[in-house]
Every structure is written in C-alpha cells, then in structure tokens.
C-alpha positions as CSV (number, residue, x, y, z in Angstrom):
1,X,110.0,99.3,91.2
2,X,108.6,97.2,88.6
3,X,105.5,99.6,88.0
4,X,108.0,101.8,86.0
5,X,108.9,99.5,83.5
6,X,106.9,99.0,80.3
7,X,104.5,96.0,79.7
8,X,106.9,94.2,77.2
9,X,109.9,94.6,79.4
10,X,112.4,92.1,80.1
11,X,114.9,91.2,82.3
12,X,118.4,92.1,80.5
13,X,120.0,89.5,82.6
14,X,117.1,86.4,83.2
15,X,115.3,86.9,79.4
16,X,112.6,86.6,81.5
17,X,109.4,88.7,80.7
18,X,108.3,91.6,83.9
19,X,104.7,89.0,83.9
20,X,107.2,86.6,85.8
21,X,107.8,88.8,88.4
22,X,104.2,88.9,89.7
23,X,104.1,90.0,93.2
C-alpha cells in the first residue's frame, strides 16, 4: 500500500511522515 505513495508523503490524518510507517 504504502509503496505507492511518494517519499515526502504524509499522513493527512496523523502529520506523520510515510518514514514512520516502516514495516
């Protein structure tokens, strides 16, 4: 799921960055 977002994305709802949602 989260391979389709960009590098800088971030979660509209959290703030937090896609880095935090490491697998």
């Amino acid at each position: 799921m989260f391979d389709d977002l960009p590098d800088d994305w971030t979660c509209p709802v959290c703030g937090v960055g896609k880095d935090m949602f490491e697998k």
